[in-house]
SETI-481862 format. One record per residue (C-alpha): x, y, z; residue in one letter. Coordinates in nm, 4 decimals. Layout:
residues N
{c1=X, c2=Y, c3=Z, type=A}
...
//
This chain:
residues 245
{c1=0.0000, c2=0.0000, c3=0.0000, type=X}
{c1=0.1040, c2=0.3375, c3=-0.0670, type=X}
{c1=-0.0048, c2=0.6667, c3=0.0895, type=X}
{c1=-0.0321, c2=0.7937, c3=-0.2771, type=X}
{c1=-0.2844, c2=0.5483, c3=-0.3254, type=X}
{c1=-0.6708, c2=0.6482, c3=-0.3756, type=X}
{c1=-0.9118, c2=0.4915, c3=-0.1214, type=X}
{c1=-1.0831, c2=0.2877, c3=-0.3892, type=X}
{c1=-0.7536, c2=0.1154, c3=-0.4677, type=X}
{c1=-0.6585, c2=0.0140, c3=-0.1040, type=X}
{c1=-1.0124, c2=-0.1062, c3=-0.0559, type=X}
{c1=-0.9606, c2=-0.3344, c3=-0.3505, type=X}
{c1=-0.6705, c2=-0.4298, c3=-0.2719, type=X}
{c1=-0.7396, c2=-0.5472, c3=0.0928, type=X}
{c1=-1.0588, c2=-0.6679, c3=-0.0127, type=X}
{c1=-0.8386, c2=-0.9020, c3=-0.3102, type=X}
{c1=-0.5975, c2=-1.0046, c3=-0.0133, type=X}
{c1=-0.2318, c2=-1.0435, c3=-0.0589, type=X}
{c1=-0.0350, c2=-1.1722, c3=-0.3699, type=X}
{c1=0.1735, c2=-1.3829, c3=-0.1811, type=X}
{c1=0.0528, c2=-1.6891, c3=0.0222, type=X}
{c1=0.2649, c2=-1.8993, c3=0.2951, type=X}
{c1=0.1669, c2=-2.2900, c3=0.2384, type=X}
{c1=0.3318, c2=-2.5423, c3=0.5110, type=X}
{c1=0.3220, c2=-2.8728, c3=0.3708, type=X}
{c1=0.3529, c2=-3.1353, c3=0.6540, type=X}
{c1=0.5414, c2=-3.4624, c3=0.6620, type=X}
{c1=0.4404, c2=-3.7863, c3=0.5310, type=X}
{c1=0.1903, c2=-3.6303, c3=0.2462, type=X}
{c1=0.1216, c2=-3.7932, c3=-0.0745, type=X}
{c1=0.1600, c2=-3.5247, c3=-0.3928, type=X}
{c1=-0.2001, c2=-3.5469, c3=-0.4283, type=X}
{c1=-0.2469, c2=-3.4587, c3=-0.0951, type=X}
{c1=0.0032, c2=-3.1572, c3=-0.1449, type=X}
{c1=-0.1200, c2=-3.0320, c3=-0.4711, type=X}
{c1=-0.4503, c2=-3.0513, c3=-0.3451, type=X}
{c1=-0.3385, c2=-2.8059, c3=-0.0232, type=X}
{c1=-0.2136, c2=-2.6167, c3=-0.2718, type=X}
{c1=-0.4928, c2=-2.5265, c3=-0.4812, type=X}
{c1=-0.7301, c2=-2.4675, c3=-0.1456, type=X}
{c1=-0.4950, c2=-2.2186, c3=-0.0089, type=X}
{c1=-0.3941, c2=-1.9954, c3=-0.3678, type=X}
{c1=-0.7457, c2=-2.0174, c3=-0.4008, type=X}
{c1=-0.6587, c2=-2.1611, c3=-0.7872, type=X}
{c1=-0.9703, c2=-2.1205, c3=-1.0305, type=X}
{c1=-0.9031, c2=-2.3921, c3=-1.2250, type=X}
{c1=-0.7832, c2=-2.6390, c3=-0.9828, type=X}
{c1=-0.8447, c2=-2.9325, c3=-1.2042, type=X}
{c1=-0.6388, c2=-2.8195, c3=-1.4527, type=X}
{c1=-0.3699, c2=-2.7129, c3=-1.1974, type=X}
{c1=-0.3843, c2=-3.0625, c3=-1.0084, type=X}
{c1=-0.2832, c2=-3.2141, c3=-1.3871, type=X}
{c1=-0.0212, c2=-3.0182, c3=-1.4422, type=X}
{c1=0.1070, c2=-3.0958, c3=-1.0941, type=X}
{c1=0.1003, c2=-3.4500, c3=-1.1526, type=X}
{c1=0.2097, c2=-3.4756, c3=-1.4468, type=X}
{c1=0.5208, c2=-3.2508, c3=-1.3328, type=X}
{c1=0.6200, c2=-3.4476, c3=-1.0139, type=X}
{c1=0.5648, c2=-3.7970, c3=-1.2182, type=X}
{c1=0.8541, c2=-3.9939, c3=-1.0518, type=X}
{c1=0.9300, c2=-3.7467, c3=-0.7643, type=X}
{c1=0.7211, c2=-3.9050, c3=-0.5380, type=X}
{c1=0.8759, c2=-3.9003, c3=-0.2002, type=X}
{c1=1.1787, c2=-3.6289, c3=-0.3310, type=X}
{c1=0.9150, c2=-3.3376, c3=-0.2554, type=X}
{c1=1.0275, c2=-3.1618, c3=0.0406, type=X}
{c1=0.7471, c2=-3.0969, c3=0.3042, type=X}
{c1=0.8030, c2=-2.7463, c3=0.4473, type=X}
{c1=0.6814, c2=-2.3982, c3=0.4487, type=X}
{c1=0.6829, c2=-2.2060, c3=0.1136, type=X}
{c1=0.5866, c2=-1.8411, c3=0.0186, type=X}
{c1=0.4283, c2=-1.9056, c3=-0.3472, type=X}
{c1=0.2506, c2=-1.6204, c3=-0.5625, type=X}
{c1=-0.0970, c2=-1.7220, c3=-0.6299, type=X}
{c1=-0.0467, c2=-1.7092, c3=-0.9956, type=X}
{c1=0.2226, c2=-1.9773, c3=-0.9743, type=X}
{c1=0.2493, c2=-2.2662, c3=-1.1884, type=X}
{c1=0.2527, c2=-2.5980, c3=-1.0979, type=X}
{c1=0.5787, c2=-2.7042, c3=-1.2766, type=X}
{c1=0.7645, c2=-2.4034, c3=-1.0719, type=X}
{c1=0.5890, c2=-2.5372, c3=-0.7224, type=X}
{c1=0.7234, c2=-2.8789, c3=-0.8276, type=X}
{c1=1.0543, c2=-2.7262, c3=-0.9111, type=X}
{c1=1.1246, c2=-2.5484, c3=-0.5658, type=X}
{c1=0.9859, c2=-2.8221, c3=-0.3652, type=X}
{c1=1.2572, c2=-3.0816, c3=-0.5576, type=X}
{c1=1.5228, c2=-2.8378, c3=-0.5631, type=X}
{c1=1.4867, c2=-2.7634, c3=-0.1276, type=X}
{c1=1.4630, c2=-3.1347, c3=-0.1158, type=X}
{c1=1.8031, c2=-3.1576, c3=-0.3080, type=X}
{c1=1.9581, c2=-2.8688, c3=-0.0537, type=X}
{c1=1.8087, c2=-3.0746, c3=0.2571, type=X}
{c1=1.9690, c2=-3.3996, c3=0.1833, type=X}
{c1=2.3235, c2=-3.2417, c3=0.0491, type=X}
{c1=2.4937, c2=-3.2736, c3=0.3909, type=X}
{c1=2.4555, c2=-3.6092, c3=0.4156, type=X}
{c1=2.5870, c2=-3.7056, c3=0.0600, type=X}
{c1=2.8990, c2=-3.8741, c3=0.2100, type=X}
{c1=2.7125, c2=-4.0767, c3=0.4244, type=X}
{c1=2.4567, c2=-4.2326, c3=0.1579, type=X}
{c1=2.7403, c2=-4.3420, c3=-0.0432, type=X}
{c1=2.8305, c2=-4.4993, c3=0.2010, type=X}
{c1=2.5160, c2=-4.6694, c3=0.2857, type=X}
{c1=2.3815, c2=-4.9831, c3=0.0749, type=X}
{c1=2.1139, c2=-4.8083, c3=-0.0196, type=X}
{c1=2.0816, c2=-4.6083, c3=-0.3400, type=X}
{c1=1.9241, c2=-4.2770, c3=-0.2928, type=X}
{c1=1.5545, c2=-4.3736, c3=-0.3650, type=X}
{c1=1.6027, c2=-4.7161, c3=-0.1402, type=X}
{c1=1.6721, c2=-4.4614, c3=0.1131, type=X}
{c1=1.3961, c2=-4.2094, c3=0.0515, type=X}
{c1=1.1448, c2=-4.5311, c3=-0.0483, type=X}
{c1=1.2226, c2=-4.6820, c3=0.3067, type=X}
{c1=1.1883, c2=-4.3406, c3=0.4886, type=X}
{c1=0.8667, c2=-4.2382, c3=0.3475, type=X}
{c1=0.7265, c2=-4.5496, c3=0.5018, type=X}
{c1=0.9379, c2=-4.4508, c3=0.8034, type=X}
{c1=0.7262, c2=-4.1166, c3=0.8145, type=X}
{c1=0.3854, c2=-4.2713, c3=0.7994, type=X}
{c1=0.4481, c2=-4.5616, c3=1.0105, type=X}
{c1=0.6132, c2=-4.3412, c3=1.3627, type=X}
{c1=0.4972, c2=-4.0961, c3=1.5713, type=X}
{c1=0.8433, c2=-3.9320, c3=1.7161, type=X}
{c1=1.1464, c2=-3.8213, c3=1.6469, type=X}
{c1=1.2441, c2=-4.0087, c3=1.9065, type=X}
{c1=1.1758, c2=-4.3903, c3=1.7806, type=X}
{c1=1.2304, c2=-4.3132, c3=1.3950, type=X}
{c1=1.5958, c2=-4.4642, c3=1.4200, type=X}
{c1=1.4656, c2=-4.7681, c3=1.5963, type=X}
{c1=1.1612, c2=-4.8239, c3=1.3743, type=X}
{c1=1.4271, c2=-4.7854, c3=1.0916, type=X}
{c1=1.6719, c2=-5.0207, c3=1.2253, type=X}
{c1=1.3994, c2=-5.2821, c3=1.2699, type=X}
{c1=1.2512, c2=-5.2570, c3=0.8919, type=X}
{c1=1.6498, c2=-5.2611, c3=0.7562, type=X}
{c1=1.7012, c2=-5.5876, c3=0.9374, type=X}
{c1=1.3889, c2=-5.7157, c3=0.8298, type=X}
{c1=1.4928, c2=-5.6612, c3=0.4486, type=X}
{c1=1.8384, c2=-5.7978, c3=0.5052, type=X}
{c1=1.6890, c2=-6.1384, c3=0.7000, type=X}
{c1=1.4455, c2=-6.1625, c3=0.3956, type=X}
{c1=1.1318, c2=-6.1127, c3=0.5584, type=X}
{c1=0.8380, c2=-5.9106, c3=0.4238, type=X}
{c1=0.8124, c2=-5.5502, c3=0.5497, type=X}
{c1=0.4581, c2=-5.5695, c3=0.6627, type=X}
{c1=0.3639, c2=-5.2477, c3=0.7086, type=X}
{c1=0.0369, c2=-5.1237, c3=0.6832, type=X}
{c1=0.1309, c2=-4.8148, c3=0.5147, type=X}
{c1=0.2235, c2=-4.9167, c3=0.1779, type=X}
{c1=-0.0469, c2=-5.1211, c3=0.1893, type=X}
{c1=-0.2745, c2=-4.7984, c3=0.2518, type=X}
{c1=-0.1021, c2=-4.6215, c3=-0.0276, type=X}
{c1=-0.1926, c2=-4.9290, c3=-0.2437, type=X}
{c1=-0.5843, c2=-4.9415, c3=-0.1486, type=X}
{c1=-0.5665, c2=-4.5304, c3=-0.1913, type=X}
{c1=-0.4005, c2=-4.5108, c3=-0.5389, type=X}
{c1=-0.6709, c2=-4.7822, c3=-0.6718, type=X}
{c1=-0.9832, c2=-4.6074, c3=-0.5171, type=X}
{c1=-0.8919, c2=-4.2484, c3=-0.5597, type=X}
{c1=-0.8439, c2=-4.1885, c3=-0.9457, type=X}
{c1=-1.0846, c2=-3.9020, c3=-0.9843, type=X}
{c1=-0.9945, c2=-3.5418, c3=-0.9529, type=X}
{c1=-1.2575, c2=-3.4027, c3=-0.6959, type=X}
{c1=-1.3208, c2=-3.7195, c3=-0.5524, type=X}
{c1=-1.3539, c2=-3.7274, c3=-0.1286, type=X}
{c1=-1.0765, c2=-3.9880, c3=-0.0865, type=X}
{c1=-0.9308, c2=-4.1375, c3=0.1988, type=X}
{c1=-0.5064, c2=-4.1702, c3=0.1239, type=X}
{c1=-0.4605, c2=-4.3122, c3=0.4447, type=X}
{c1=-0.7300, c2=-4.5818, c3=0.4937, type=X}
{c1=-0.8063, c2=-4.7864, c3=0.8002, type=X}
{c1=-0.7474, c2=-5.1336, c3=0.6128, type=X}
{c1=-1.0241, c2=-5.4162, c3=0.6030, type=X}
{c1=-0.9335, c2=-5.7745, c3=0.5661, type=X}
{c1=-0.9937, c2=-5.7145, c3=0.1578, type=X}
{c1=-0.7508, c2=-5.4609, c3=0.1408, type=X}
{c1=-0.4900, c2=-5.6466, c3=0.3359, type=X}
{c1=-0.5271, c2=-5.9121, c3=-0.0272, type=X}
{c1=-0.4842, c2=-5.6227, c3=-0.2602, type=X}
{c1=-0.2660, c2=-5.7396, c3=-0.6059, type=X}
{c1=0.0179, c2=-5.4872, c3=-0.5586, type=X}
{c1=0.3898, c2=-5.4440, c3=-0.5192, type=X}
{c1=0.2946, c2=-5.1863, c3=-0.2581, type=X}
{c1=0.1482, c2=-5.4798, c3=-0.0411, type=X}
{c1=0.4713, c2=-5.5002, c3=0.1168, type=X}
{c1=0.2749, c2=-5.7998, c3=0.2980, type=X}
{c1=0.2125, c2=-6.0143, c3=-0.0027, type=X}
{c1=0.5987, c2=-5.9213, c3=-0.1521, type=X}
{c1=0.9463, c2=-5.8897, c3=-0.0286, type=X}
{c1=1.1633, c2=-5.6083, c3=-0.0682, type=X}
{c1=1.0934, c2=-5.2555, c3=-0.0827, type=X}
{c1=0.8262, c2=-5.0742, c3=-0.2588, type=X}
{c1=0.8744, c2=-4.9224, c3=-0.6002, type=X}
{c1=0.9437, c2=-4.6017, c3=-0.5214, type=X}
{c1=0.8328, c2=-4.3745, c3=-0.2195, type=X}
{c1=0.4546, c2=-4.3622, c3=-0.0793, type=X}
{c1=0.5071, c2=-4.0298, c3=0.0460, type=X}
{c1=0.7324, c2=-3.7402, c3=0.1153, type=X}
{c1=0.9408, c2=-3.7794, c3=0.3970, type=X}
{c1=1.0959, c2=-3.4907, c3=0.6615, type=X}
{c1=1.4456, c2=-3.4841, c3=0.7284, type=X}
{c1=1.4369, c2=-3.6680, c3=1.0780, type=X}
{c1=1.2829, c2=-4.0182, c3=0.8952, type=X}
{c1=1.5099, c2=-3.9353, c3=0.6160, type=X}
{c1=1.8223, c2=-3.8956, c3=0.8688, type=X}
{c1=1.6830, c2=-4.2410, c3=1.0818, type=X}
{c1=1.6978, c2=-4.4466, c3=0.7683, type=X}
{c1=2.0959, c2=-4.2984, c3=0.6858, type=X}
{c1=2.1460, c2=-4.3632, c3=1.0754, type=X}
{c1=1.9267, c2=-4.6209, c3=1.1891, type=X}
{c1=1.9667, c2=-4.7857, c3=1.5577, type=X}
{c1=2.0787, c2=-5.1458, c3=1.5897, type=X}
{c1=1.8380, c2=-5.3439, c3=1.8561, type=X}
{c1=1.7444, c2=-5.6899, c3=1.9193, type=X}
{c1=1.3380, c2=-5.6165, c3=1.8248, type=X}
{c1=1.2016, c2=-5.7335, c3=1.5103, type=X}
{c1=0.8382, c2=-5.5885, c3=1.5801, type=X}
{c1=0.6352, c2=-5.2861, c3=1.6832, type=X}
{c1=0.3385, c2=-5.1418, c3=1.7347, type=X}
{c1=0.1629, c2=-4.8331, c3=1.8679, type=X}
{c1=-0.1463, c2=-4.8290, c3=2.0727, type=X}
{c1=-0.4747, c2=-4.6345, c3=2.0174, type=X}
{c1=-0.3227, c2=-4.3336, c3=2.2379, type=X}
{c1=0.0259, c2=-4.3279, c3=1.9521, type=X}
{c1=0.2176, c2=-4.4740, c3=2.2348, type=X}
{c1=0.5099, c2=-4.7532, c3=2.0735, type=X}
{c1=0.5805, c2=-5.0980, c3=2.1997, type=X}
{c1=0.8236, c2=-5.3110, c3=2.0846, type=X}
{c1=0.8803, c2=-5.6931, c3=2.0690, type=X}
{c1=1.1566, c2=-5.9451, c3=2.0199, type=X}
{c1=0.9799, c2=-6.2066, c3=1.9269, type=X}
{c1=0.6417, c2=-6.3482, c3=1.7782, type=X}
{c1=0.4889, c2=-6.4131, c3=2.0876, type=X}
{c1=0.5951, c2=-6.1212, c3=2.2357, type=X}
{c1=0.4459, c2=-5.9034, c3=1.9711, type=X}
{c1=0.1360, c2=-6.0763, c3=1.9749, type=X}
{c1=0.0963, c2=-6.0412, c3=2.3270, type=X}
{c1=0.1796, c2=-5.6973, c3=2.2412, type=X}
{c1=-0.1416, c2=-5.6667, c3=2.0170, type=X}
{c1=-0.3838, c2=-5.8448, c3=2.2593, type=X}
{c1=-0.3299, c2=-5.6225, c3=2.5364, type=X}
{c1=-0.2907, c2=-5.2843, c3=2.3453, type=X}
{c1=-0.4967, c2=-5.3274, c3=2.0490, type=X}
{c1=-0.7544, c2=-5.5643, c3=2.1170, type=X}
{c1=-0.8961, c2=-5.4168, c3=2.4357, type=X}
//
């Protein structure tokens, strides 16, 4: 605003609101789930068209879109949102370079394994542990089992329309647990093809550094608290008394 300005013109001007528009992007979204922040708060027109262009943009950077808090004009494109969301994602991780070469992961093993990370923990506090267990898992042989990529199976199958009220992050029915699809980290070894979501630096960092223990299982109980388990029996003890009460 200027002082030189006529009354009419600040009016319209406040009344418009401003050009520029903060957007915080939290961990563990899906790009459909960010794109379609996105067009809510810039208040895009065509937001159909937008959520396209968005998709069709971050094709293949699933998981390398860096949840944080952006300033973004509301006449922005999607391919330039895409753009500074890949390129902070490429500053985040540049520390730690070094250390993922020297990992036996290749970078989207890494990112793949710490997007599931993100959706399956609460805390920073039990990411490394939580990592440590799903690394051994992979090295033993065993199936992941997580009910995440299992979620972002059921999610990508049921939510194909633009508009749609979808669930991404489904409570999972017996059905679902069946589902045909290399995200059923249940029904297949190994990892997932590529990320389910995008990850924050602290899974990101647990999966580079990930804590040695002797537990092979874990869950968390209806109040987010964790418990962990050495064995079998000890897990499913685990679930009678925290999950089936």
């Amino acid at each position: 605003l200027s002082p030189s300005e006529s009354m009419k013109s600040i009016v319209e001007k406040l009344i418009k609101g401003p050009d520029l528009v903060w957007v915080t992007f939290p961990e563990g979204l899906r790009r459909e789930e960010m794109v379609l922040k996105l067009v809510n708060e810039l208040e895009i027109k065509d937001k159909e068209n937008f959520y396209l262009q968005f998709m069709q943009a971050s094709d293949g950077k699933e998981g390398f879109l860096f949840p944080d808090t952006y300033l973004f004009p509301r006449e922005v494109v999607a391919e330039k949102v895409v753009s500074v969301l890949y390129d902070n994602f490429n500053k985040k991780i540049a520390p730690f370079q070094e250390d993922i070469k020297k990992s036996n992961m290749s970078l989207n093993e890494i990112i793949t394994l710490a997007s599931i990370v993100e959706r399956e923990t609460k805390t920073d506090e039990e990411r490394p542990l939580v990592a440590g267990i799903l690394i051994k898992r992979l090295k033993a042989g065993w199936p992941l089992q997580v009910d995440a990529s299992v979620q972002y199976a059921v999610a990508t199958k049921n939510c194909k329309v633009f508009g749609a009220e979808c669930k991404w992050w489904p409570i999972l029915s017996k059905e679902d647990m069946s589902i045909n699809s290399p995200f059923n980290s249940y029904k297949f070894k190994g990892l997932p093809p590529h990320p389910i979501a995008n990850p924050g630096l602290s899974s990101i960092k647990a999966v580079i550094y990930p804590k040695e223990s002797d537990y092979w299982f874990y869950l968390h109980d209806k109040s987010g608290k964790i418990y962990f388990a050495k064995t079998t029996e000890e897990h499913q003890n685990n679930v009678k008394e925290y999950l089936r009460k």
